[in-house]
MDTraj code that builds the backbone (N, CA, C; nanometers):
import mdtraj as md
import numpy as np

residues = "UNK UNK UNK UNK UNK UNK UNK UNK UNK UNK UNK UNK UNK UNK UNK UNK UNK UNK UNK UNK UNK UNK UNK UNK UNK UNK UNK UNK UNK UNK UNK UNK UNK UNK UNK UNK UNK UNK UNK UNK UNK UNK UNK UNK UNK UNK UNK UNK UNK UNK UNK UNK UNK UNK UNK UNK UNK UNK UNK UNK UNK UNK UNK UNK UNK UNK UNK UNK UNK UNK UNK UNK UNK UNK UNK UNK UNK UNK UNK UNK UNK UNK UNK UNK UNK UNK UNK UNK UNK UNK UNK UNK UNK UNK UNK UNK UNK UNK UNK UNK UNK UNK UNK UNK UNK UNK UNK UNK UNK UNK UNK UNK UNK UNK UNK UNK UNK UNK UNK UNK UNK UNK UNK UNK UNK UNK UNK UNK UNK UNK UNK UNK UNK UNK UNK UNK UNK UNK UNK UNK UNK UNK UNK UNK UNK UNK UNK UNK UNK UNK UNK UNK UNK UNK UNK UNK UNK UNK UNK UNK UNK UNK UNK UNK UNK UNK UNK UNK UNK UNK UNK UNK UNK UNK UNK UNK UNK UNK UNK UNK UNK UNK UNK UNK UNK UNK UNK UNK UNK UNK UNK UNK UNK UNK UNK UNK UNK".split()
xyz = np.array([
    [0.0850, -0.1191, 0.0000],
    [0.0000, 0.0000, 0.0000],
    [0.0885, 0.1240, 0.0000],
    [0.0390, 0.2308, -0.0909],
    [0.1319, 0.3264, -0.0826],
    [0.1504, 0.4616, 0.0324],
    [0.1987, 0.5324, 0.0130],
    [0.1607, 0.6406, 0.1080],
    [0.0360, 0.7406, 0.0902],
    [-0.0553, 0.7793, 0.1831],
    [-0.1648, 0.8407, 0.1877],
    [-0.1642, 0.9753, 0.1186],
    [-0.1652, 1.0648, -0.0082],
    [-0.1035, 1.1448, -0.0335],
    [-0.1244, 1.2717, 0.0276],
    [-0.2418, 1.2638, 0.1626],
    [-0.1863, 1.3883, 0.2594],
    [-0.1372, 1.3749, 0.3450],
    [-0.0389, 1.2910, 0.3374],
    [0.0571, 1.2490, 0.4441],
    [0.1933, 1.2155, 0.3659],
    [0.1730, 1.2883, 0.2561],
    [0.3147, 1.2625, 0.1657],
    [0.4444, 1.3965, 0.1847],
    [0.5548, 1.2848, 0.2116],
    [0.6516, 1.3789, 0.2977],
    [0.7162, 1.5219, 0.1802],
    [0.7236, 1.6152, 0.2454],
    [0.7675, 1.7323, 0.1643],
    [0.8919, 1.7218, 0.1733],
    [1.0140, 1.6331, 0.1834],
    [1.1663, 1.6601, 0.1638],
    [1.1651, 1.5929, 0.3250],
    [1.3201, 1.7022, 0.3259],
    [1.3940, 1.6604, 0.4671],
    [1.2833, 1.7787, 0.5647],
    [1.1983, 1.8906, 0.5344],
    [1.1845, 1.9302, 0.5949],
    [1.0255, 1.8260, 0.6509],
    [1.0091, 1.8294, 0.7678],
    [0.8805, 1.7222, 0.8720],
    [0.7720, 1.8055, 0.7805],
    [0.6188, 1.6942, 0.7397],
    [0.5628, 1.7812, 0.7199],
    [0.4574, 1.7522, 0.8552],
    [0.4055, 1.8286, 0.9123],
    [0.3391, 1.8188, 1.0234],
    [0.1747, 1.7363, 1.0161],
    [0.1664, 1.6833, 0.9231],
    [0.0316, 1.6337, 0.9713],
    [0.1314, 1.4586, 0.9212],
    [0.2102, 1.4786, 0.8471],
    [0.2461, 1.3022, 0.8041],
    [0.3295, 1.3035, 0.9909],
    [0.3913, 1.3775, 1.0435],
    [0.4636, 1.3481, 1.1755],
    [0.3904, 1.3414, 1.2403],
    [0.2554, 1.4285, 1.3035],
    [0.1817, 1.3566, 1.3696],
    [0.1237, 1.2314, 1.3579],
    [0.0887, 1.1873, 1.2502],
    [0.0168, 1.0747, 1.2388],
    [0.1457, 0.9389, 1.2238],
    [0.2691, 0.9733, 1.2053],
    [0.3879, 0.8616, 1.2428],
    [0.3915, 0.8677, 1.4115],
    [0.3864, 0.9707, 1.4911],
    [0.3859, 0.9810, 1.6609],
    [0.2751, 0.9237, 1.7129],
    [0.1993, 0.9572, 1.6565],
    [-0.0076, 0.8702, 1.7244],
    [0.0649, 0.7305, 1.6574],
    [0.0927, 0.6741, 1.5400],
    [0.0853, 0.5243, 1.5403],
    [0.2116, 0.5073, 1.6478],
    [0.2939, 0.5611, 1.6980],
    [0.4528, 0.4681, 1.7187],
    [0.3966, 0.4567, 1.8916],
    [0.2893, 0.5664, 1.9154],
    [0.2283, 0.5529, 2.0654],
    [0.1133, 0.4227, 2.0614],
    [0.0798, 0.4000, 1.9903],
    [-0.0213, 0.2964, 1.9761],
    [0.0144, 0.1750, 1.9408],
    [0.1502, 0.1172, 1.8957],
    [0.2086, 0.0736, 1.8562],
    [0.2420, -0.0049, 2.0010],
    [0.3456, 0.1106, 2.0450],
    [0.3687, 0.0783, 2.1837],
    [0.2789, 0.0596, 2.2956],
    [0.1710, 0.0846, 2.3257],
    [0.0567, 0.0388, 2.3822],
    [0.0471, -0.1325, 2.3553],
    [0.0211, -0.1408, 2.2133],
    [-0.0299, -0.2591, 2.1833],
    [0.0404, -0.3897, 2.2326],
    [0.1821, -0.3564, 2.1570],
    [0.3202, -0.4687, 2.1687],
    [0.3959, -0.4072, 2.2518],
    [0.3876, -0.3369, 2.3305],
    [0.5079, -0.2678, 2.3936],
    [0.6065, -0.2987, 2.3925],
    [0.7374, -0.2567, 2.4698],
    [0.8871, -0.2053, 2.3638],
    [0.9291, -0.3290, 2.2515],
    [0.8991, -0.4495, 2.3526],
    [0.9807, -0.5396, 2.2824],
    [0.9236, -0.5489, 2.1271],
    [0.7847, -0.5830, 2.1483],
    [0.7420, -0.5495, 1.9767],
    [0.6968, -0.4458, 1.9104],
    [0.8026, -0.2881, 1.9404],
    [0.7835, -0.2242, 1.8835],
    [0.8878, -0.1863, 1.7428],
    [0.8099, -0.1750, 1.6137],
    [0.9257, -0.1695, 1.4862],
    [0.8938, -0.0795, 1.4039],
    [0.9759, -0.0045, 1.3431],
    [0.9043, 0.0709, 1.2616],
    [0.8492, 0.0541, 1.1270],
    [0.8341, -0.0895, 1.1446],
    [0.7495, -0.1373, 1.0131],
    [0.6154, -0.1542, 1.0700],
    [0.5810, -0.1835, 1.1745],
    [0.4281, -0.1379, 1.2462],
    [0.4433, -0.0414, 1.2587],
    [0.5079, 0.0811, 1.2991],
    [0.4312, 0.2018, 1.3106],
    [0.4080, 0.2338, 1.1602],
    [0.4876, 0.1857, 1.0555],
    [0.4787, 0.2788, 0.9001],
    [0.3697, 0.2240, 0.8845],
    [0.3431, 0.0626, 0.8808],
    [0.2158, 0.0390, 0.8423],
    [0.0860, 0.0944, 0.8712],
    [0.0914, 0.1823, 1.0326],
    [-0.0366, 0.2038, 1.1192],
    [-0.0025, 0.3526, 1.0534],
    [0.0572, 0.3782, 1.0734],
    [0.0890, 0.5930, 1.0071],
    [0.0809, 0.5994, 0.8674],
    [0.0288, 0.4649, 0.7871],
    [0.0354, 0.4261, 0.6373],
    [0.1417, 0.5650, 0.5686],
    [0.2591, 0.5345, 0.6379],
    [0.3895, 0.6134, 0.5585],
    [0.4637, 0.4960, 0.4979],
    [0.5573, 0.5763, 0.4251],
    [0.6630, 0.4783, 0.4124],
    [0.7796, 0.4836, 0.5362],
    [0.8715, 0.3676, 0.5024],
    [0.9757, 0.3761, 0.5955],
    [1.0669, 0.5026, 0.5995],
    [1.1349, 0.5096, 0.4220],
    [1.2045, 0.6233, 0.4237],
    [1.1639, 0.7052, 0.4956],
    [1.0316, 0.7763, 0.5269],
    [1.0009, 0.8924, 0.5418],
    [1.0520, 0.9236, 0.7143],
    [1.0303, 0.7832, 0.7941],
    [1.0152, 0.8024, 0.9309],
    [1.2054, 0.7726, 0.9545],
    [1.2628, 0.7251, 0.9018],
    [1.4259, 0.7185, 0.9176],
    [1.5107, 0.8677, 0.8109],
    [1.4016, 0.9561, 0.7746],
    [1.4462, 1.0204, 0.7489],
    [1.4650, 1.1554, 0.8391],
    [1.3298, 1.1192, 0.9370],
    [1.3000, 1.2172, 1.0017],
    [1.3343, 1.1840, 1.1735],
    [1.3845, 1.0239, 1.1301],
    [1.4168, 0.9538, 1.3134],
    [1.5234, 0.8957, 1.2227],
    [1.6721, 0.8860, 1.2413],
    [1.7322, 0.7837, 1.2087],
    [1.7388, 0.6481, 1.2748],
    [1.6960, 0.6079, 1.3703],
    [1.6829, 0.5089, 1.4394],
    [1.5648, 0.4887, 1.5156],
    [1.5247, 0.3946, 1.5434],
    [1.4196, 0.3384, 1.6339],
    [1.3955, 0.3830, 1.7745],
    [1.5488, 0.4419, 1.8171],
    [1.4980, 0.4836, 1.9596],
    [1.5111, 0.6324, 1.9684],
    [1.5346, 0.6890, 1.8306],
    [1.4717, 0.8803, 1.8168],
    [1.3593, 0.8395, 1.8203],
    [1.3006, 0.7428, 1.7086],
    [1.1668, 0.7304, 1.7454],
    [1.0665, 0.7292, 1.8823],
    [1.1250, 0.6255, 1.9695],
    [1.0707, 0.6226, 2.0751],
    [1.1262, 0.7495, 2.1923],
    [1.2004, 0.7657, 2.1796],
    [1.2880, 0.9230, 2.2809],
    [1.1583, 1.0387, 2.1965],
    [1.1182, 0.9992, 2.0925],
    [1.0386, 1.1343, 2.0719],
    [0.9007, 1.1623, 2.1481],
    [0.8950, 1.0149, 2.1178],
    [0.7306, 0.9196, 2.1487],
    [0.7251, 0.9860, 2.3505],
    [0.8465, 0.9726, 2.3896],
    [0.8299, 0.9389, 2.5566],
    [0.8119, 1.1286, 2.6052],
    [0.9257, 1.1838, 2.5050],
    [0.9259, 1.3255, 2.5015],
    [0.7450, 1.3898, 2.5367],
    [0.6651, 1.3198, 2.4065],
    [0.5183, 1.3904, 2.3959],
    [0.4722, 1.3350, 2.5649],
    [0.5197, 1.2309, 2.5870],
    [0.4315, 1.1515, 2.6912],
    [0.4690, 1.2052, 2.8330],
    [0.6131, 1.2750, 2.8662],
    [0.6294, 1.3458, 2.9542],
    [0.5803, 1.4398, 3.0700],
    [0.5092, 1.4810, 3.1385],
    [0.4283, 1.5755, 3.2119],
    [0.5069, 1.5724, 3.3287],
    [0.5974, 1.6571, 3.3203],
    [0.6433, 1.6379, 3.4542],
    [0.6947, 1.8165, 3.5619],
    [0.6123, 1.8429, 3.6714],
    [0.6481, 1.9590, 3.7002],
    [0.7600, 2.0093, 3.7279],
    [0.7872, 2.1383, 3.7064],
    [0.9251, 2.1471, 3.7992],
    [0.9001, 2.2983, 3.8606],
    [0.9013, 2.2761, 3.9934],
    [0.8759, 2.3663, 4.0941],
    [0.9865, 2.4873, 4.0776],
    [0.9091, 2.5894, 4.0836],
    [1.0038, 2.7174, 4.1817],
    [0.9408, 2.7678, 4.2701],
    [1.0208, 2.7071, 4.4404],
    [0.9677, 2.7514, 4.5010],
    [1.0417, 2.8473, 4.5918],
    [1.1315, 2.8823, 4.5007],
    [1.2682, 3.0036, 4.5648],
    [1.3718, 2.9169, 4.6550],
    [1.3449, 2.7794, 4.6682],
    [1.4114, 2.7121, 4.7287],
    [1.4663, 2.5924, 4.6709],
    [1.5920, 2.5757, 4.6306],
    [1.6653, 2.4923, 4.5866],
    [1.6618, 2.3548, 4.6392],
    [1.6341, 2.2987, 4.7811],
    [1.6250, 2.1904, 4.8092],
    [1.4440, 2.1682, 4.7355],
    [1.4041, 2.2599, 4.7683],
    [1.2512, 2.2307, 4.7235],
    [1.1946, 2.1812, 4.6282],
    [1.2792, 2.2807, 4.5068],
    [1.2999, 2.2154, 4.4002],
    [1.3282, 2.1279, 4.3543],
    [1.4458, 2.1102, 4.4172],
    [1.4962, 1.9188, 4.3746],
    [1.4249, 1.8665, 4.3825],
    [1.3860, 1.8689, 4.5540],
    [1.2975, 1.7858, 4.5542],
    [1.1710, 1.7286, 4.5015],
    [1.1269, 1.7959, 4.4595],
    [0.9882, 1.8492, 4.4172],
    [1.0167, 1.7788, 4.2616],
    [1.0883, 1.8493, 4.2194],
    [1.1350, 1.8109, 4.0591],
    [1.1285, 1.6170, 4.0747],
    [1.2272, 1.5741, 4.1960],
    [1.2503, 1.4407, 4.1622],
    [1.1051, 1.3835, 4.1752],
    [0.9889, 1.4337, 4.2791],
    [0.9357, 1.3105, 4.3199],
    [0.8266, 1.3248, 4.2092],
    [0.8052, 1.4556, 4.1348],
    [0.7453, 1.4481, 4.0236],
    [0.8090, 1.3501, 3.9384],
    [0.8714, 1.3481, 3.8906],
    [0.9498, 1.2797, 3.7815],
    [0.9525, 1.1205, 3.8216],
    [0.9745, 1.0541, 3.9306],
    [0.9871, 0.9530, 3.9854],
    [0.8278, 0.9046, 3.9761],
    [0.7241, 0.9770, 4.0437],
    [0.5854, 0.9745, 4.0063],
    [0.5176, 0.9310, 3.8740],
    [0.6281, 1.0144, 3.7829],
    [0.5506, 0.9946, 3.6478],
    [0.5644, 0.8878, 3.5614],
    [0.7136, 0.8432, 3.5852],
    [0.7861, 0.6767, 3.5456],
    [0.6943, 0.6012, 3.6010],
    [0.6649, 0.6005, 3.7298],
    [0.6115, 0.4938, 3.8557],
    [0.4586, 0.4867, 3.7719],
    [0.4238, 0.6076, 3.7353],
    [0.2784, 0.5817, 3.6700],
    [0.1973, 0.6041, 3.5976],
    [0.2893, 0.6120, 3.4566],
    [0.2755, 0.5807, 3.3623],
    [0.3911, 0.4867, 3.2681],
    [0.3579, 0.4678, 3.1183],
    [0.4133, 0.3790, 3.0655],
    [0.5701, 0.4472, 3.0401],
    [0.5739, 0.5438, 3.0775],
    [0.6966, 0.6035, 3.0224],
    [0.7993, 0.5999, 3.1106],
    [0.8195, 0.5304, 3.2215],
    [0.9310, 0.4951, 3.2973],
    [0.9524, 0.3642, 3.2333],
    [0.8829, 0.2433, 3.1938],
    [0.9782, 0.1162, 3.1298],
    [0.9713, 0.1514, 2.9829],
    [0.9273, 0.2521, 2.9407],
    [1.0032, 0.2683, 2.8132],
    [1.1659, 0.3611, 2.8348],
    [1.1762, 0.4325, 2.9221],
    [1.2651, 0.5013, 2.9454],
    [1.3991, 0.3720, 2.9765],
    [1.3519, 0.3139, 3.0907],
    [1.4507, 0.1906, 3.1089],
    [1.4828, 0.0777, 3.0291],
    [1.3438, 0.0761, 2.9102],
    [1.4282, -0.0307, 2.8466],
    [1.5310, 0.0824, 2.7184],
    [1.4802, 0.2418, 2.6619],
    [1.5939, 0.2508, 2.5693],
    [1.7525, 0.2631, 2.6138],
    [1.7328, 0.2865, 2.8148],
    [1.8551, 0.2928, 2.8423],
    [1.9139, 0.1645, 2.8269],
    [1.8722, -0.0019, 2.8423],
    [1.8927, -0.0771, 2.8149],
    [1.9826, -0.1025, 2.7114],
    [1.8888, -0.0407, 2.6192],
    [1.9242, -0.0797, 2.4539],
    [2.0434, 0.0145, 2.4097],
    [2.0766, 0.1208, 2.4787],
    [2.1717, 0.2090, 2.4574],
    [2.3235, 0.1212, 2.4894],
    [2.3045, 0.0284, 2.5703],
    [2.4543, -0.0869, 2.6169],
    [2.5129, -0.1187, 2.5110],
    [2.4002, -0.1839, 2.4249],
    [2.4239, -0.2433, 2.3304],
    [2.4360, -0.1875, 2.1148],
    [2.3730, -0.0840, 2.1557],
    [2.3028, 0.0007, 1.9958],
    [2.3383, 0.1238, 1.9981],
    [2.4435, 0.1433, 1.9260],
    [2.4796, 0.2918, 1.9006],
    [2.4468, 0.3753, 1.8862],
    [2.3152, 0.3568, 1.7973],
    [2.1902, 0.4494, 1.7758],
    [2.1376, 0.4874, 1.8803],
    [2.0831, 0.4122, 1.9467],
    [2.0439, 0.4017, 2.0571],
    [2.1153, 0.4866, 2.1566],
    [2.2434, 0.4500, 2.1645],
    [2.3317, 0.5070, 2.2994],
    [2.3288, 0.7044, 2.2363],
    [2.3840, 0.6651, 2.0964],
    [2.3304, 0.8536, 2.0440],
    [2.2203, 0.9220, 2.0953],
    [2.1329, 0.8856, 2.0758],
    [2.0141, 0.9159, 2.0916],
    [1.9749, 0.9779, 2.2114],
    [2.0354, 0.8523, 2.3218],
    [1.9969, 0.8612, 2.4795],
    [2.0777, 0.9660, 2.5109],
    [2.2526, 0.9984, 2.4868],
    [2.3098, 1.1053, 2.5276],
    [2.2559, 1.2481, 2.4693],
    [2.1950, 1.2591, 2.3123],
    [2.1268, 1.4051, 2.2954],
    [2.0521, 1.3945, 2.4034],
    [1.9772, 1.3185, 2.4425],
    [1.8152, 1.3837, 2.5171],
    [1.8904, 1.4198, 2.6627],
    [1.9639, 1.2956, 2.7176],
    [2.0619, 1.3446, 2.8456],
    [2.0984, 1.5068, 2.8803],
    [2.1843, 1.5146, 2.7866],
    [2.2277, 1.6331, 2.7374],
    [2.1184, 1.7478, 2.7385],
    [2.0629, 1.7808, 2.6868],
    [1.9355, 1.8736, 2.6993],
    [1.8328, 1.8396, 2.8405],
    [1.8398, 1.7274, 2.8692],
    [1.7497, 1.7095, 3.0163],
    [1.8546, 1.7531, 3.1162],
    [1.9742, 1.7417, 3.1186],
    [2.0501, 1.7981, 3.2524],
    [2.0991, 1.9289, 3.2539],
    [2.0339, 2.0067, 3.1041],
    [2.1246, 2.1589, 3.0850],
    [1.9825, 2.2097, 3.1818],
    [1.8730, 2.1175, 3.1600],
    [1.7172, 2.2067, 3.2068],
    [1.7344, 2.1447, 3.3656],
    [1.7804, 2.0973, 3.4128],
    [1.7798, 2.0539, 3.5283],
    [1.9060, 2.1495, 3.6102],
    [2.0288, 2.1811, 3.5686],
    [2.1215, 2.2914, 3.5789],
    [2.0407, 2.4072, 3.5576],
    [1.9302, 2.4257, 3.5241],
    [1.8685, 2.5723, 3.4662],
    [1.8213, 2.5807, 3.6679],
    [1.7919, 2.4826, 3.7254],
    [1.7238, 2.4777, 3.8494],
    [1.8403, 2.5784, 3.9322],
    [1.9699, 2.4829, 3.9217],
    [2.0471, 2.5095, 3.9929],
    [2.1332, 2.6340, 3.9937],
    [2.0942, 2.7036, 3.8508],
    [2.1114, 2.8310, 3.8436],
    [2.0584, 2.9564, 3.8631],
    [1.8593, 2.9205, 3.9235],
    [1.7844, 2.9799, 3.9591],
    [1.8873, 3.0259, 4.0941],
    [1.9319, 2.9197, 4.1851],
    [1.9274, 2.8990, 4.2896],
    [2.0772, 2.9965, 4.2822],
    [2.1766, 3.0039, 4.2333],
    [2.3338, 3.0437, 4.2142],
    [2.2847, 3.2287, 4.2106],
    [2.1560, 3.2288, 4.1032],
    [2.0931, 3.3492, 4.0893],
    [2.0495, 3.4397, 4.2697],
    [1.9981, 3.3690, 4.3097],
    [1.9071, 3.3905, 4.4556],
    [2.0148, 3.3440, 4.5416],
    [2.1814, 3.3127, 4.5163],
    [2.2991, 3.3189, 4.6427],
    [2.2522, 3.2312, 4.7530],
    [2.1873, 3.1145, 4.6775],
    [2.2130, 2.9652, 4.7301],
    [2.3290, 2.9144, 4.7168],
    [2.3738, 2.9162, 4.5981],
    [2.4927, 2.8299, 4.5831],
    [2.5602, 2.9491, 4.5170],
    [2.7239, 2.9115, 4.5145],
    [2.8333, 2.9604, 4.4958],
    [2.8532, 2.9721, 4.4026],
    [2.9020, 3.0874, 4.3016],
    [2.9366, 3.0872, 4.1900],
    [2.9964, 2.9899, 4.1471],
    [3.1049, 2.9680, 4.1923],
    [3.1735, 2.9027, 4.1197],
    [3.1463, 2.7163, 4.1434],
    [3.0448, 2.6744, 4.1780],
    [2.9650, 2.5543, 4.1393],
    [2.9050, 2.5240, 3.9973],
    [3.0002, 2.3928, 3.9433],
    [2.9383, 2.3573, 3.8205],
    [2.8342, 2.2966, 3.8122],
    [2.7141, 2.3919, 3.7527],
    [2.5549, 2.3960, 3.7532],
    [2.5181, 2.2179, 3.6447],
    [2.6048, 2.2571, 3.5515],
    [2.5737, 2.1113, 3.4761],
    [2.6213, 1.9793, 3.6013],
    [2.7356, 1.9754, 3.6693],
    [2.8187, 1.8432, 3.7078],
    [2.7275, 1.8125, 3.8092],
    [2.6734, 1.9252, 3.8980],
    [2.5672, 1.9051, 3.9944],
    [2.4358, 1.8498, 3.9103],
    [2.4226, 1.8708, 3.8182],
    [2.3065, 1.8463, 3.6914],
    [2.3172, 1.6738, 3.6864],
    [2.4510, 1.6511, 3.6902],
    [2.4490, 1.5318, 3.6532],
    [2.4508, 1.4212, 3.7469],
    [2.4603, 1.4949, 3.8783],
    [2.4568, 1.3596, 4.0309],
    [2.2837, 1.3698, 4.0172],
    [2.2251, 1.4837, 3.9903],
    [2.1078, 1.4804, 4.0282],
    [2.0082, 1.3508, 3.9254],
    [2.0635, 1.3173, 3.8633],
    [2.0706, 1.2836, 3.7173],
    [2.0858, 1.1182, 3.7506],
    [2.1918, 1.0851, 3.7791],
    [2.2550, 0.9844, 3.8279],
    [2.1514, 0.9230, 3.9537],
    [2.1194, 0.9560, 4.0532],
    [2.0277, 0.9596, 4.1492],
    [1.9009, 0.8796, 4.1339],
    [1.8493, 0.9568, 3.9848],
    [1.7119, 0.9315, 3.9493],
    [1.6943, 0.8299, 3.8632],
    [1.8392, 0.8195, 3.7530],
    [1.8216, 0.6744, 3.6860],
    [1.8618, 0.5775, 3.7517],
    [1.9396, 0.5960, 3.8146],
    [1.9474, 0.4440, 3.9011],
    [1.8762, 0.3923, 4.0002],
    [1.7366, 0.4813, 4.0386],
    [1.5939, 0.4861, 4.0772],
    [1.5188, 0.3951, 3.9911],
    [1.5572, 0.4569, 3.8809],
    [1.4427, 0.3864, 3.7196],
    [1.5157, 0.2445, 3.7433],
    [1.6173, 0.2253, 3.7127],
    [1.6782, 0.0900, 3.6600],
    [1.7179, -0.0159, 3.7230],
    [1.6362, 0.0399, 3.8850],
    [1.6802, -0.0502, 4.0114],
    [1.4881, -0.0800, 4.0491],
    [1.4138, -0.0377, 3.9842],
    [1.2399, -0.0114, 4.0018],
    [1.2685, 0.1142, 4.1550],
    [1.2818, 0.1520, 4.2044],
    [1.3114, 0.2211, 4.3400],
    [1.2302, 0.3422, 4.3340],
    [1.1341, 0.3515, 4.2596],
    [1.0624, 0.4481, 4.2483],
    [0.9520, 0.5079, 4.3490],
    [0.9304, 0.4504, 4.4468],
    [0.8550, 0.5117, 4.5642],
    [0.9393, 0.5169, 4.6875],
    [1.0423, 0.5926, 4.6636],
    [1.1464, 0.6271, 4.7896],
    [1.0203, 0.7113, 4.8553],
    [1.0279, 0.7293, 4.9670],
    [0.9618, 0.8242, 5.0092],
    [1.0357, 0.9542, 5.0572],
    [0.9680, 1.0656, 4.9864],
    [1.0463, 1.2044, 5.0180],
    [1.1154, 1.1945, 5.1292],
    [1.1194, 1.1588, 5.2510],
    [1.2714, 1.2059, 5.3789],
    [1.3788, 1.1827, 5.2621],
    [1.3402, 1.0590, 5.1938],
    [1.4996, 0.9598, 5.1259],
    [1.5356, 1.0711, 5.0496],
    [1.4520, 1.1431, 4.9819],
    [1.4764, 1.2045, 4.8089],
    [1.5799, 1.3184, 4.9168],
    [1.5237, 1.3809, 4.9905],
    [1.5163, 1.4949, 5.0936],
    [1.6784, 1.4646, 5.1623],
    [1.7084, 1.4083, 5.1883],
    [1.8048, 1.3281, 5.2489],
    [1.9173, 1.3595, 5.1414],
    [1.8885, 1.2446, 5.0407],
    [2.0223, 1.2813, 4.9501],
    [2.0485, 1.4058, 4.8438],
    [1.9402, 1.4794, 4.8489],
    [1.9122, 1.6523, 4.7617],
    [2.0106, 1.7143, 4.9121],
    [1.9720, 1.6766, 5.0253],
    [2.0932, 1.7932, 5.1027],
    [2.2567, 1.6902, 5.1108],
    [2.2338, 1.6382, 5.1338],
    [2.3916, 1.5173, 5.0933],
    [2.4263, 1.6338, 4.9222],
    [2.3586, 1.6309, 4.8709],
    [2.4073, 1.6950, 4.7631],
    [2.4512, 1.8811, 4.7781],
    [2.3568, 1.9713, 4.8308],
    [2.3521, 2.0991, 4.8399],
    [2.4333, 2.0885, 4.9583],
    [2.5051, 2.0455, 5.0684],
    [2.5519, 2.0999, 5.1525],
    [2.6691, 2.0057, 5.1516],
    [2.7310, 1.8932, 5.0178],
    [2.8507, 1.8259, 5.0595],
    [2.8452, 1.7389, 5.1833],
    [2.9636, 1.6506, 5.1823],
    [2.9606, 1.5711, 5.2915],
    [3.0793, 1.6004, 5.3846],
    [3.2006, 1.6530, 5.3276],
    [3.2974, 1.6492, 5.4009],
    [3.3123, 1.7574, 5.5281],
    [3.3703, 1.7524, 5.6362],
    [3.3754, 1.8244, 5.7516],
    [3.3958, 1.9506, 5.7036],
    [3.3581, 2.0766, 5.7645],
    [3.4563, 2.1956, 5.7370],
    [3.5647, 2.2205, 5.7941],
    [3.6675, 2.2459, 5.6774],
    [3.8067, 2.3004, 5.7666],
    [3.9139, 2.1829, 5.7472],
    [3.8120, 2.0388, 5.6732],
    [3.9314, 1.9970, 5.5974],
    [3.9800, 1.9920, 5.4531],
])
top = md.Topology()
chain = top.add_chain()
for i, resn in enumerate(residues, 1):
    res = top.add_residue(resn, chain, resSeq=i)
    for name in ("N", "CA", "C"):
        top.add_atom(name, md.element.get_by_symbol(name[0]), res)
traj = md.Trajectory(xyz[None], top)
């Protein structure tokens, strides 16, 4: 069957009604067979595109799904002028939203697949990358309002916070209860070592 011709791709540039209707099948897709039988020869078939069109516009299977989890995302992030608050707040949202919905074992299995699939591992470090510059955006509210010290690297702190939460996902550990989250957000903002050594 060929492609639907209002859903016929205009070049390299997306045309927006053939991309929506490749994102609604690759979510329905995944509903149906979830990760393990998800391919993008079922979603082309269900988005009645062709393949080219969706590896032109995803080179791999898990842009595809990193896009898919992107739409599926809802996750708050507090300002509440307070930097522990935030964290906090930020994690147990985020931990919440894995825990309940489908988008925490899709998240854990593309980290999975990133061990092994280059594509894959690409893929996972762009989105990384842009999720810990917005998570450093927190910690710069806070550098702003003379919480923290200038000279604290807003990304490296970006990235324990980071570290924390996937090994939450990939261990299931997802209903810590806030003291825990609370606990290691000040282990983080106030260091561990004594003062004065």
């Amino acid at each position: 069957m060929g492609e639907d011709p209002a859903r016929r791709s205009i070049g390299a540039r997306r045309n927006p009604d053939s991309a929506e209707a490749i994102l609604e099948a690759a979510e329905a897709v995944l509903v149906e067979a979830g990760y393990a039988g998800f391919s993008i020869e079922a979603v082309a078939r269900r988005a009645r595109a062709g393949k080219p069109t969706i590896y032109r516009w995803w080179p791999s299977k898990a842009a595809l799904l990193l896009e898919v989890y992107k739409r599926q995302k809802r996750v708050d992030v507090p300002d509440t002028g307070n930097l522990e608050d935030d964290l906090v707040g930020f994690l147990s949202n985020l931990f919440a939203h894995w825990r309940d919905t489908s988008s925490g074992s899709v998240f854990r299995s593309l980290i999975a697949e990133a061990q092994s699939d280059e594509a894959a591992a690409a893929a996972l470090t762009g989105y990384g990358d842009g999720r810990h510059s917005h998570t450093a955006g927190i910690i710069e509210r806070a550098k702003a309002r003379g919480e923290v010290t200038a000279d604290v690297d807003a990304a490296l702190a970006a990235e324990l916070v980071a570290s924390y939460a996937w090994k939450q996902l990939l261990t299931n550990r997802l209903d810590e209860p806030e003291a825990t989250i609370r606990k290691m957000i000040g282990y983080l903002i106030g260091g561990i070592a004594r003062n004065g050594l």
